[in-house]
The first five atom37 places (N, CA, C, CB, O) and aatype in JSON, in Angstrom:
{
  "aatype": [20, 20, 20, 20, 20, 20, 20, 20, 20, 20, 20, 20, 20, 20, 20, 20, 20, 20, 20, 20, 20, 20, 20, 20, 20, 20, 20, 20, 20, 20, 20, 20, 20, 20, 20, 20, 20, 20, 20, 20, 20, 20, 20, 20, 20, 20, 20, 20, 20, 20, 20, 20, 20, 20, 20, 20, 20, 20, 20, 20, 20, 20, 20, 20, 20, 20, 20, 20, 20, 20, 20, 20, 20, 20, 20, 20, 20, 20, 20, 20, 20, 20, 20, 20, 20, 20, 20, 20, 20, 20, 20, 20, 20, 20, 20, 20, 20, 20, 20, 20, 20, 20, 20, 20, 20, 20, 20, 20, 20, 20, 20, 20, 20, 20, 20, 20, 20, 20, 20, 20, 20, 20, 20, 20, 20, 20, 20, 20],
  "atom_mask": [
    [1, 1, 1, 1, 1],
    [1, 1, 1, 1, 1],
    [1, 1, 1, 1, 1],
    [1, 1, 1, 1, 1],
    [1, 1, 1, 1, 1],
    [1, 1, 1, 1, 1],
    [1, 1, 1, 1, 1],
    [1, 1, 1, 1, 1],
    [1, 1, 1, 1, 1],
    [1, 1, 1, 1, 1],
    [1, 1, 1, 1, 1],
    [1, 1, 1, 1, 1],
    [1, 1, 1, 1, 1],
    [1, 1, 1, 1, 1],
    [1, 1, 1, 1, 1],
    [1, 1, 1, 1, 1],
    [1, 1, 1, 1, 1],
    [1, 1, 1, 1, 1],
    [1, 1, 1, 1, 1],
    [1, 1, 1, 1, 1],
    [1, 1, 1, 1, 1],
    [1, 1, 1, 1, 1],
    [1, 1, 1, 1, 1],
    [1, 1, 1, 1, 1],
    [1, 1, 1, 1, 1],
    [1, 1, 1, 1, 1],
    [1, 1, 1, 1, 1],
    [1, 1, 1, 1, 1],
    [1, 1, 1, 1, 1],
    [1, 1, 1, 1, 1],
    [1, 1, 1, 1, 1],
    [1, 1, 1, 1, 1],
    [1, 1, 1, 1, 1],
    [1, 1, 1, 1, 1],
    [1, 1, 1, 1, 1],
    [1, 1, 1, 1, 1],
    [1, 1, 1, 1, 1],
    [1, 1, 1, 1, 1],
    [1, 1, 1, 1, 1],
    [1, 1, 1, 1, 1],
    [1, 1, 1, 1, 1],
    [1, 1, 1, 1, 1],
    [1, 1, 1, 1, 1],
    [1, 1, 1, 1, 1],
    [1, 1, 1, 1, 1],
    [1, 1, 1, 1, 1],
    [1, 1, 1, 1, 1],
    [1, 1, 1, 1, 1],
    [1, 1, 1, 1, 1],
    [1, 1, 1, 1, 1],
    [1, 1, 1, 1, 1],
    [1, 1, 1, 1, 1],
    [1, 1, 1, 1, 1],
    [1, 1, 1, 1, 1],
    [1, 1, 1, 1, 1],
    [1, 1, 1, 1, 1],
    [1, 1, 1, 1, 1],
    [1, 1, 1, 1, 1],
    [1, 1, 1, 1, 1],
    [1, 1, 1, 1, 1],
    [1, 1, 1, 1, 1],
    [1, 1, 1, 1, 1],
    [1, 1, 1, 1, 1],
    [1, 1, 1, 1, 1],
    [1, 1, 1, 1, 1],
    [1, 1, 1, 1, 1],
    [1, 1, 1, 1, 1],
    [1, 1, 1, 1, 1],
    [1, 1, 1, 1, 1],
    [1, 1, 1, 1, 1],
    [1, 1, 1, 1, 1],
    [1, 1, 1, 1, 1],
    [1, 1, 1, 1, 1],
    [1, 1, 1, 1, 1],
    [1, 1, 1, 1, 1],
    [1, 1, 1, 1, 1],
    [1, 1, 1, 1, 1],
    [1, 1, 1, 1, 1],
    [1, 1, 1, 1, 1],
    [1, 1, 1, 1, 1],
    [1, 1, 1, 1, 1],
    [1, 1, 1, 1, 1],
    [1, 1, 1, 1, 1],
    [1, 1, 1, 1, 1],
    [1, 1, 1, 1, 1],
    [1, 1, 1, 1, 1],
    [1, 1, 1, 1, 1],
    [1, 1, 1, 1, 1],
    [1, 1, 1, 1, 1],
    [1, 1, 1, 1, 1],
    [1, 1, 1, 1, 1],
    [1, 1, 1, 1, 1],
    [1, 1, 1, 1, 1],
    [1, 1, 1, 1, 1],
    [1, 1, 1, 1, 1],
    [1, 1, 1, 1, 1],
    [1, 1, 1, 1, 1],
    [1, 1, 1, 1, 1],
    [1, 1, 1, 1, 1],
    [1, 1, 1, 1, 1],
    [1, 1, 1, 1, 1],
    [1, 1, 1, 1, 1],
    [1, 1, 1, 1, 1],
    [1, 1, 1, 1, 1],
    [1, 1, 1, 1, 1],
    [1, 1, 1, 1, 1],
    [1, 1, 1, 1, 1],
    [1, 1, 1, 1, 1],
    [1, 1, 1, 1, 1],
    [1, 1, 1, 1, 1],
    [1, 1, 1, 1, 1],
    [1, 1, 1, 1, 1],
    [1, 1, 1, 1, 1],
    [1, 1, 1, 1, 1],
    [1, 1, 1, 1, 1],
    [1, 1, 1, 1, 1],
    [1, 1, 1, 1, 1],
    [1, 1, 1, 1, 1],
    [1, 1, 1, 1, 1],
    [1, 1, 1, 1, 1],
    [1, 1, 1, 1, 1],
    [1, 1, 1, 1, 1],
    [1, 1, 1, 1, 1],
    [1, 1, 1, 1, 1],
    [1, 1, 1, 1, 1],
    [1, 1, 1, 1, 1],
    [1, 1, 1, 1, 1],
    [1, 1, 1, 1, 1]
  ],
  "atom_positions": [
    [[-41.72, 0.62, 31.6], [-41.13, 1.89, 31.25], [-40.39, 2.5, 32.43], [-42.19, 2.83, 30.74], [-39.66, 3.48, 32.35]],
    [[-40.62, 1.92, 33.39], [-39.96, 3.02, 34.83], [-38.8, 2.16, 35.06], [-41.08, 3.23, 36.59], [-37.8, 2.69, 35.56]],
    [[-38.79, 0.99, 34.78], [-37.61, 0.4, 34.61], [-36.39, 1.1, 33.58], [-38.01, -0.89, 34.17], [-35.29, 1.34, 34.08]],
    [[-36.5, 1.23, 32.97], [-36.03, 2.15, 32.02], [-35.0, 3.43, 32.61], [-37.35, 2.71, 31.37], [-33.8, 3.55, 32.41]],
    [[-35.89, 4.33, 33.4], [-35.74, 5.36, 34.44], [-34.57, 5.66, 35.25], [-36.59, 5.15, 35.26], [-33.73, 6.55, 35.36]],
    [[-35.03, 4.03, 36.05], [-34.08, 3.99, 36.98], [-33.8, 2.46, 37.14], [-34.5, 4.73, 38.26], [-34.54, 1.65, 37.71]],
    [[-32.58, 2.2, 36.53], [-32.25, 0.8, 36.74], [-31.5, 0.13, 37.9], [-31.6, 0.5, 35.74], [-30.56, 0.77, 38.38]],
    [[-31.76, -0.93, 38.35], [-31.48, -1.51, 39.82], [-29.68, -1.85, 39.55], [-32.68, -3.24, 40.24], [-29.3, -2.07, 38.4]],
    [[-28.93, -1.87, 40.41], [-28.0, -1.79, 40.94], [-27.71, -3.03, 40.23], [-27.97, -1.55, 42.31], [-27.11, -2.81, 39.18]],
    [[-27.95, -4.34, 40.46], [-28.0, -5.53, 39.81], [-27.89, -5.78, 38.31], [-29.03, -5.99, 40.17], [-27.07, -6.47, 37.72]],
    [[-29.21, -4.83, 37.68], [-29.47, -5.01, 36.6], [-28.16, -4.43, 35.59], [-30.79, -4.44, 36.48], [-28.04, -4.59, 34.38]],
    [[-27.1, -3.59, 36.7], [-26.49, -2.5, 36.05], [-25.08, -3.3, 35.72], [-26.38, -1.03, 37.05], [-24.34, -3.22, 34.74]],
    [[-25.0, -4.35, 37.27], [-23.71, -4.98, 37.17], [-23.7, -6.28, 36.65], [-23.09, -5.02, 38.36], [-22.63, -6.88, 36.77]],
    [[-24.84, -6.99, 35.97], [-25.14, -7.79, 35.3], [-24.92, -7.39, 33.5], [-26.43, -8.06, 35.86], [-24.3, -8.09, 32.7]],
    [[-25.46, -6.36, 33.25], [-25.14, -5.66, 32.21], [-23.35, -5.24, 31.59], [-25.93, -4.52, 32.58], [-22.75, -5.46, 30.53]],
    [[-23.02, -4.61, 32.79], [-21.16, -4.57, 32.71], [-20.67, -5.86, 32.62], [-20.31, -3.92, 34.12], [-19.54, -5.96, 32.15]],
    [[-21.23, -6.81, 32.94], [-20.75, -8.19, 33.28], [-20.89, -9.35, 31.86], [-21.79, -8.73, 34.67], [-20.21, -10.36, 31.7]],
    [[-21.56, -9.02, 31.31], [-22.14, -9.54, 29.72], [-21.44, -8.5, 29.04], [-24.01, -9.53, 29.32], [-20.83, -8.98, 28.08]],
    [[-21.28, -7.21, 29.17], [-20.63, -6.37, 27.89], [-18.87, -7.36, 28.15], [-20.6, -3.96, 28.25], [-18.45, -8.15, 27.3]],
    [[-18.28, -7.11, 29.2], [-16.84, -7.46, 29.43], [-16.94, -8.78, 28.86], [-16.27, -7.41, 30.99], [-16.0, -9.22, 28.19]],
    [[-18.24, -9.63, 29.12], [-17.32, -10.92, 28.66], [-17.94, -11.46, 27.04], [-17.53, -12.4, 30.03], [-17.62, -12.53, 26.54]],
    [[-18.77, -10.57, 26.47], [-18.67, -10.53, 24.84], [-17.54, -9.92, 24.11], [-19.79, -9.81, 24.29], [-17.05, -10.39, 23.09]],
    [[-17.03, -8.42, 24.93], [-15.51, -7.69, 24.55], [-14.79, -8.58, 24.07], [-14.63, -7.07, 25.68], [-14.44, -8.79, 22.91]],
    [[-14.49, -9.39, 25.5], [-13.77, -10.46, 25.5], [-13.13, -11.56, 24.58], [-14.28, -10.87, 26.06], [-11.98, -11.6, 24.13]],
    [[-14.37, -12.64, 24.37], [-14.69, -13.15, 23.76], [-14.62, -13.04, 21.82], [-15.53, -13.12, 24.46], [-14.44, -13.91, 20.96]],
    [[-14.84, -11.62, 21.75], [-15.01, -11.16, 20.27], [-13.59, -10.88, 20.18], [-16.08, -9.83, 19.88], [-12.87, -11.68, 19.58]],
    [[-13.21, -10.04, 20.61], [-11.46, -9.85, 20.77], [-10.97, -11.23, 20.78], [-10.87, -9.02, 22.31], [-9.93, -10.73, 20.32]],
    [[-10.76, -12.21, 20.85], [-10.19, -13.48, 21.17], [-10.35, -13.95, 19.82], [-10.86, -14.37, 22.36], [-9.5, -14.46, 19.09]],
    [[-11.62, -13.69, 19.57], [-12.11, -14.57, 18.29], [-11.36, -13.54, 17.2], [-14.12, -14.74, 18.07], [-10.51, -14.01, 16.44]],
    [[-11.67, -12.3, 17.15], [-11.17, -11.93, 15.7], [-9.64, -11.83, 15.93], [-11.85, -10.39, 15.06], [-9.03, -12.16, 14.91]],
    [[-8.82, -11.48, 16.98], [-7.59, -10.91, 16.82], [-6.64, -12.39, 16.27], [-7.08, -10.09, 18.39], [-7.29, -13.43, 16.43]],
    [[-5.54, -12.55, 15.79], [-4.79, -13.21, 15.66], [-4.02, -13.54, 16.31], [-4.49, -13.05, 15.08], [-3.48, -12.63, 16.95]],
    [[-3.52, -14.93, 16.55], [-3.03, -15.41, 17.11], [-1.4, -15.17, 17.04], [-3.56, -16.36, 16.93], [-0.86, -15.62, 16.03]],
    [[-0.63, -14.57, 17.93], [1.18, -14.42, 18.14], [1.24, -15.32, 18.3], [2.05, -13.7, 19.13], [0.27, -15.85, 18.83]],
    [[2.46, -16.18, 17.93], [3.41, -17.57, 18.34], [4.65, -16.19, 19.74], [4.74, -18.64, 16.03], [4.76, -15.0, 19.42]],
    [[5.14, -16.58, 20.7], [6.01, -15.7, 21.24], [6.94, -16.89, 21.17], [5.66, -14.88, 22.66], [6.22, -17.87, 21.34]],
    [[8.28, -17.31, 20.98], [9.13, -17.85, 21.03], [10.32, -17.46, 22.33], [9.39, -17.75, 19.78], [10.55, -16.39, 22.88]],
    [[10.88, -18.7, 22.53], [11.21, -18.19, 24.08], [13.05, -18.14, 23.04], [10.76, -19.79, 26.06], [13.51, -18.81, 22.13]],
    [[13.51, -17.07, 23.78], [15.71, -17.11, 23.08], [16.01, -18.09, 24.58], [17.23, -14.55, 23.13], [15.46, -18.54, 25.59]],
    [[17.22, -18.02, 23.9], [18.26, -19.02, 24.44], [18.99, -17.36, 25.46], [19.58, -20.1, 22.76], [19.63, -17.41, 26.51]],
    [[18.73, -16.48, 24.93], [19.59, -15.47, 25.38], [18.57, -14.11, 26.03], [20.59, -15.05, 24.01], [18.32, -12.98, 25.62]],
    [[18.2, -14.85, 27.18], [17.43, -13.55, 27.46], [17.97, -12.94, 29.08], [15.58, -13.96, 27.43], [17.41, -12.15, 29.84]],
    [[19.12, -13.56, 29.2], [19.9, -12.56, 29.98], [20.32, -11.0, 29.53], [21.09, -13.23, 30.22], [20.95, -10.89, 28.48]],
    [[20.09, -10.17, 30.05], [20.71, -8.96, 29.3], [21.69, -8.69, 29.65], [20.15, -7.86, 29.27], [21.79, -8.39, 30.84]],
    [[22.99, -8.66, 28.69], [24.11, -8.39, 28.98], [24.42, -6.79, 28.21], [24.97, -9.67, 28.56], [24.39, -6.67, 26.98]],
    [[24.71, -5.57, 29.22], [25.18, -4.59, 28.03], [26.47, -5.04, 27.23], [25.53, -3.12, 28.66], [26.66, -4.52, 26.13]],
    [[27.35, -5.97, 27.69], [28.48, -5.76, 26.69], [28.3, -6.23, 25.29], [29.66, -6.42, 27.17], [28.82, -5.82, 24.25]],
    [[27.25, -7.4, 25.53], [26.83, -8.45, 24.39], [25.82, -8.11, 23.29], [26.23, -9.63, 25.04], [25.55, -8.8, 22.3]],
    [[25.35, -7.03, 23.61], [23.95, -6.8, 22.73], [24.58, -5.97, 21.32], [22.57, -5.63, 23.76], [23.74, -5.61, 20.49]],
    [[25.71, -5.74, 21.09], [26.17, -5.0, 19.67], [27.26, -5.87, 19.54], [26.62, -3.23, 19.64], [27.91, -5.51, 18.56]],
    [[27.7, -6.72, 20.01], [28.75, -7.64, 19.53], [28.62, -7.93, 17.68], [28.52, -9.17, 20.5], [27.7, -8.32, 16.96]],
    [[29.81, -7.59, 17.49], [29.88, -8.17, 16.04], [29.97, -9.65, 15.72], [31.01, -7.63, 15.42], [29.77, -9.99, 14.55]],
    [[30.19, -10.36, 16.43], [30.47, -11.4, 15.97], [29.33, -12.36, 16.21], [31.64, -11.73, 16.42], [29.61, -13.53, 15.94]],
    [[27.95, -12.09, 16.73], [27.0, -12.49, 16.74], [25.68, -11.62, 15.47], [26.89, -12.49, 18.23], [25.16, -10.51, 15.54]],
    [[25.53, -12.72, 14.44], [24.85, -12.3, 13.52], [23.81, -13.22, 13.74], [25.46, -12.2, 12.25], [23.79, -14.43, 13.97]],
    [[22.54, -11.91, 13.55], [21.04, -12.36, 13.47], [20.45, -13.63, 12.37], [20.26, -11.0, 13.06], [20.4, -13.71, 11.15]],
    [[20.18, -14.28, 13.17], [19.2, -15.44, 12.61], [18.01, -14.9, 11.61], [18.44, -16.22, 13.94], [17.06, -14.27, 12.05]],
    [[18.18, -15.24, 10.15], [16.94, -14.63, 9.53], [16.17, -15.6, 9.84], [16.89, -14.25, 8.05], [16.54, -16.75, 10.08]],
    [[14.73, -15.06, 9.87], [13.5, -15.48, 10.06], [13.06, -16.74, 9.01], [12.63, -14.24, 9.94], [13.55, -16.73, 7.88]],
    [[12.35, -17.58, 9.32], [11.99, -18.94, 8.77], [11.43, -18.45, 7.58], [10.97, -19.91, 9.64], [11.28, -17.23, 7.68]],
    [[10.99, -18.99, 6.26], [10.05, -18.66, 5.39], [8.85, -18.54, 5.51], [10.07, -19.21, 4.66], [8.19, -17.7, 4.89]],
    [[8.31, -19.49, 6.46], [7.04, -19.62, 6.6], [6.4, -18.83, 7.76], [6.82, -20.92, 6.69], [6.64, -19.1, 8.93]],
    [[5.58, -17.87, 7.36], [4.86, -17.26, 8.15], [4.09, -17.32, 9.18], [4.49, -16.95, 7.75], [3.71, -16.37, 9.86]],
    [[3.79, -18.56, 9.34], [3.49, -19.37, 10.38], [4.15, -19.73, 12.07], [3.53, -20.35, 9.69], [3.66, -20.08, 13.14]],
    [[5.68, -19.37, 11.49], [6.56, -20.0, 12.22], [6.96, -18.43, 12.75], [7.7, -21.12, 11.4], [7.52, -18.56, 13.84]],
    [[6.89, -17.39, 12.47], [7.16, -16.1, 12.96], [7.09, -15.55, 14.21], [6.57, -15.46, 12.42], [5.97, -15.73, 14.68]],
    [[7.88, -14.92, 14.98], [7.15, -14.75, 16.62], [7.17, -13.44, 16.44], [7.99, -15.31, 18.22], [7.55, -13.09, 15.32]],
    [[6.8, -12.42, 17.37], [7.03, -10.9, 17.54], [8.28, -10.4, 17.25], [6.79, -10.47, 18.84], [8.56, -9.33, 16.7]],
    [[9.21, -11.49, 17.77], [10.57, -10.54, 17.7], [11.16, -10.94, 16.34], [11.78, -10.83, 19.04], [11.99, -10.17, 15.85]],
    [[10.91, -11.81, 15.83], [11.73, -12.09, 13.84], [11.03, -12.02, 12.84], [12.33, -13.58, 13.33], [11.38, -12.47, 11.75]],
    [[9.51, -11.23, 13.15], [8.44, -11.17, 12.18], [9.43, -10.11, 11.19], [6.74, -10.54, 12.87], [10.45, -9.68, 11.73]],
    [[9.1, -9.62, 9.54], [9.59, -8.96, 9.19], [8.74, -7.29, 9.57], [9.85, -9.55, 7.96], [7.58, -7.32, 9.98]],
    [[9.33, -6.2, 9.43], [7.96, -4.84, 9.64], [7.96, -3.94, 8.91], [7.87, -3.98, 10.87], [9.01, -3.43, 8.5]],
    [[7.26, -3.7, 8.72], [6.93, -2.56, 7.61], [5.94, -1.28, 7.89], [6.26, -3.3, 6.41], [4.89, -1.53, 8.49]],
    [[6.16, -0.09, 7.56], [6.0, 0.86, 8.39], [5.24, 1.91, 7.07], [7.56, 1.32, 9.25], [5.7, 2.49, 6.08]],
    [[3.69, 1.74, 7.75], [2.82, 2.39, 6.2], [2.47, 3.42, 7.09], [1.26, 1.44, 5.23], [2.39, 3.3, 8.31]],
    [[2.17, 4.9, 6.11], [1.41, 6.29, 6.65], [-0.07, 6.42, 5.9], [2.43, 7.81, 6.21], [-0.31, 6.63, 4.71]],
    [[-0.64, 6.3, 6.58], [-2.06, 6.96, 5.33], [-2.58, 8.55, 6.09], [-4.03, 5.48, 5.32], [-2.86, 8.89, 7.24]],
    [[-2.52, 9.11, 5.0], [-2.46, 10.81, 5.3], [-4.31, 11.45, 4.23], [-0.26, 11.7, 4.2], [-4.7, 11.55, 3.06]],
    [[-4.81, 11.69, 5.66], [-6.38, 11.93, 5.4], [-6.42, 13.43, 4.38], [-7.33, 12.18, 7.17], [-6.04, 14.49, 4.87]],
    [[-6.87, 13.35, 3.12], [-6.72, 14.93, 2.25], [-7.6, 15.68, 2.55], [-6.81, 15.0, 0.73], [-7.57, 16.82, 2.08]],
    [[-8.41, 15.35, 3.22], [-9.43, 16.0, 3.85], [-9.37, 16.91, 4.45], [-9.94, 15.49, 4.44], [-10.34, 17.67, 4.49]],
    [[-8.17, 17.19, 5.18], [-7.19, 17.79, 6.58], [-7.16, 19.3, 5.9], [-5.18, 16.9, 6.88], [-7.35, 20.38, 6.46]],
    [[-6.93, 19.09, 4.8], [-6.41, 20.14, 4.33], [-4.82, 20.75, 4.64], [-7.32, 20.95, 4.69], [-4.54, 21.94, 4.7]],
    [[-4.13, 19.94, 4.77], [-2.61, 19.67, 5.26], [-1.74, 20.2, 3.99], [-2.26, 17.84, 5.62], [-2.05, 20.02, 2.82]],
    [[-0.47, 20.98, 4.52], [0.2, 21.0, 3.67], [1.28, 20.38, 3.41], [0.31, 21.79, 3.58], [1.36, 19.77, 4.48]],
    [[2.33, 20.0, 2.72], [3.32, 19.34, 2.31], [4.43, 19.08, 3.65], [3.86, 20.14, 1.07], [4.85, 18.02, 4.11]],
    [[4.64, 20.09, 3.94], [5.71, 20.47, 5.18], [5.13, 19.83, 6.82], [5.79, 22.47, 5.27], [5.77, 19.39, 7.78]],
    [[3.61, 20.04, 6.59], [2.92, 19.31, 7.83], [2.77, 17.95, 7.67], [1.56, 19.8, 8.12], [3.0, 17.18, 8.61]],
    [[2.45, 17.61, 6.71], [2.11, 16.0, 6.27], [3.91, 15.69, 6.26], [1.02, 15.72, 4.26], [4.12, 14.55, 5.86]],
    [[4.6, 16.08, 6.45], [6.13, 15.52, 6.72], [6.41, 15.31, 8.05], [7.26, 16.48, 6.26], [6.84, 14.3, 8.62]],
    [[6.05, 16.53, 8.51], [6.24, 16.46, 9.87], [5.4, 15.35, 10.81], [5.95, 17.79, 10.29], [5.87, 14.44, 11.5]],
    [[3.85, 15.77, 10.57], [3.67, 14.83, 11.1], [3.89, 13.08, 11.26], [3.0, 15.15, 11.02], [3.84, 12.36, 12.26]],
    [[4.18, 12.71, 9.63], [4.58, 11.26, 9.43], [6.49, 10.91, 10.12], [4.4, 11.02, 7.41], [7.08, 9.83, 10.05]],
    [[7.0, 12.23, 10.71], [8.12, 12.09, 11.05], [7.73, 11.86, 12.88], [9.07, 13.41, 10.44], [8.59, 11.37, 13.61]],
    [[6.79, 12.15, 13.25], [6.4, 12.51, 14.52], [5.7, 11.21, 14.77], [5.53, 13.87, 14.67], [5.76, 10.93, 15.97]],
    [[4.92, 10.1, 13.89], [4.74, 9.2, 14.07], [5.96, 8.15, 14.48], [4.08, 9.08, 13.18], [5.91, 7.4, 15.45]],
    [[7.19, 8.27, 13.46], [7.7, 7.56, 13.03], [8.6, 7.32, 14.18], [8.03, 7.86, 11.86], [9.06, 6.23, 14.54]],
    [[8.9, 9.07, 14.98], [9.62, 8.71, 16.11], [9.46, 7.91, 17.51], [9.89, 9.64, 16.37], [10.24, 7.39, 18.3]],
    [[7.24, 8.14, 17.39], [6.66, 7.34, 18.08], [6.93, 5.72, 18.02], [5.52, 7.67, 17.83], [7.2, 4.97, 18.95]],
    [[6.8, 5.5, 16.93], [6.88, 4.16, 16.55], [8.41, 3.54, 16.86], [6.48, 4.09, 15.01], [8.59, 2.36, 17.15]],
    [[9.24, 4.31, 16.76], [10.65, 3.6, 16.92], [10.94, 3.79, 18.73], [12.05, 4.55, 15.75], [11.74, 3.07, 19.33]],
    [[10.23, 4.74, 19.33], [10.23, 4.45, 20.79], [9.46, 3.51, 21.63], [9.98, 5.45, 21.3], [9.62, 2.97, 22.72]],
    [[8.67, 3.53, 20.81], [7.53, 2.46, 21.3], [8.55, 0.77, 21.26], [5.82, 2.49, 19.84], [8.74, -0.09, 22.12]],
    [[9.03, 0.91, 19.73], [9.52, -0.32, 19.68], [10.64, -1.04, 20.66], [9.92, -0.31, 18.53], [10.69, -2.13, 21.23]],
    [[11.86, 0.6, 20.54], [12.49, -0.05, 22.2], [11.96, -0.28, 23.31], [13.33, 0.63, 22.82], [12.79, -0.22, 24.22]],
    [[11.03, -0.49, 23.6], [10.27, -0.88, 24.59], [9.59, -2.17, 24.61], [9.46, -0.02, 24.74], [9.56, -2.78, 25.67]],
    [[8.96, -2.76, 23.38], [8.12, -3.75, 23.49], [9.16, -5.0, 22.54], [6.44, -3.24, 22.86], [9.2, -6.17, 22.94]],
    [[9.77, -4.66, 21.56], [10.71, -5.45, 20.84], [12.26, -4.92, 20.49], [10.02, -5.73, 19.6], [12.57, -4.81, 19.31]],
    [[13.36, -4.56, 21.66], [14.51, -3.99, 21.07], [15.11, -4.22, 20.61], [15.07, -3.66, 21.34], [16.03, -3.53, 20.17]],
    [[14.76, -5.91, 20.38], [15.99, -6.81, 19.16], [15.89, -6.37, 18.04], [15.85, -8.42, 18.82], [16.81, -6.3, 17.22]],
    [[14.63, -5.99, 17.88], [14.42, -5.7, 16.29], [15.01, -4.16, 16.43], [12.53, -5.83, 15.61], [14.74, -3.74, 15.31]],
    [[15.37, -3.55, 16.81], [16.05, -2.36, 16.93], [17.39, -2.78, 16.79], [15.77, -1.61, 18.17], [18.11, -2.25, 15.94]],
    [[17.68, -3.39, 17.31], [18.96, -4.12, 17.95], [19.61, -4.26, 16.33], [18.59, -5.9, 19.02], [20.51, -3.61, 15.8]],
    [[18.75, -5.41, 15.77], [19.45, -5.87, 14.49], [19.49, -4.75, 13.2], [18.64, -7.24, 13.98], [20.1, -4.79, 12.13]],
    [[18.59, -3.75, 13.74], [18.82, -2.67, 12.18], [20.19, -1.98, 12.7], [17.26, -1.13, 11.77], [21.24, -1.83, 12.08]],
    [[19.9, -1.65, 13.86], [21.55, -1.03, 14.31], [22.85, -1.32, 13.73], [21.92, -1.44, 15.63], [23.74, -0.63, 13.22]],
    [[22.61, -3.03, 14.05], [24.08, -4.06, 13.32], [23.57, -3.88, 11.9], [24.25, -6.18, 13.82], [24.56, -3.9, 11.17]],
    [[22.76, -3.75, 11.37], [23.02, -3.77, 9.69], [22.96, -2.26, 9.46], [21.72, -4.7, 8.63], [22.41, -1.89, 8.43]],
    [[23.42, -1.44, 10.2], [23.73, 0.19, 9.8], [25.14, 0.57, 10.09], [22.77, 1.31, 10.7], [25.87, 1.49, 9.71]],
    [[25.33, -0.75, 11.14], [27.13, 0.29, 11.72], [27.79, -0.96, 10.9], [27.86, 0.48, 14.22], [29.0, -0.79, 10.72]],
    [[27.37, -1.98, 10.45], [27.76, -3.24, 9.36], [28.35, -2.05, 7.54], [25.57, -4.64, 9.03], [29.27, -2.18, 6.73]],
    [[27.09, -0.96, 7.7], [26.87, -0.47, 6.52], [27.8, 0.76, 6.56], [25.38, -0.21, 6.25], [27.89, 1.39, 5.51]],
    [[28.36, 1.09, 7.42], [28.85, 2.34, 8.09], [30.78, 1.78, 7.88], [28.02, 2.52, 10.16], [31.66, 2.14, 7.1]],
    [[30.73, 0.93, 8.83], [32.08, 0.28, 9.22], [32.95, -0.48, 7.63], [31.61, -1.13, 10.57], [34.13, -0.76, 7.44]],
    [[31.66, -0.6, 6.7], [32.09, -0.9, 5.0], [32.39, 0.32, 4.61], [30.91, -1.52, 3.88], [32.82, 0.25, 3.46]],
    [[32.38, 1.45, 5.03], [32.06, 2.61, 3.98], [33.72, 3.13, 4.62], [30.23, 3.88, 4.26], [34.04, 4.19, 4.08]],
    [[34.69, 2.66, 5.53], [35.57, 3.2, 5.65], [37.06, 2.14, 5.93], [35.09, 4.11, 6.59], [38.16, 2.66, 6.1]]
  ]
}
């Protein structure tokens, strides 16, 4: 029981030392596996990155074959009623996510930014 109390210095960093490497381990095991695919084009050129005359490669069928950057994405809200939220807040806030989410994305994947761009000024540049 006095062990209990006051635990030895050892016992403490032996303990941190088994939690980190079950974390570990369990994380490894449940998360899923990314394929990352390496481009042919990972120089960054500003002049090249909105070029029209370079159109995006759609993604393979098979889901298997998908990397981070040609996966397709889809962008769900689940809004707790519990909150007691009203109409105008539950907007706002799913707009406040949404801006999160599209900053986040220039950061970790901008191609995929990249290519909705070309299929908006694609959608834009038809309309006149």
């Amino acid at each position: 029981m006095e062990m209990l109390k006051s635990p030895t210095p050892s016992s403490l960093a032996l303990t941190l030392l088994l939690g980190l490497l079950l974390g570990s381990a369990t994380t490894r095991y449940l998360s899923p596996s990314i394929v990352i695919t390496e481009d042919d084009d990972e120089v960054d050129d500003d002049d090249s990155d909105y070029d029209s005359d370079t159109t995006p490669i759609p993604p393979s069928t098979d889901p298997t074959q998908w990397g981070i950057k040609n996966a397709p994405y889809k962008m769900v809200f689940a809004v707790n009623k519990s909150l007691k939220m009203g109409p105008g807040k539950i907007a706002a806030q799913c707009c406040h996510a949404a801006v999160g989410c599209y900053k986040r994305t220039l950061k970790s994947a901008p191609s995929a930014v990249r290519y909705e761009r070309q299929k908006t000024s694609e959608r834009d540049n038809s309309r006149t």
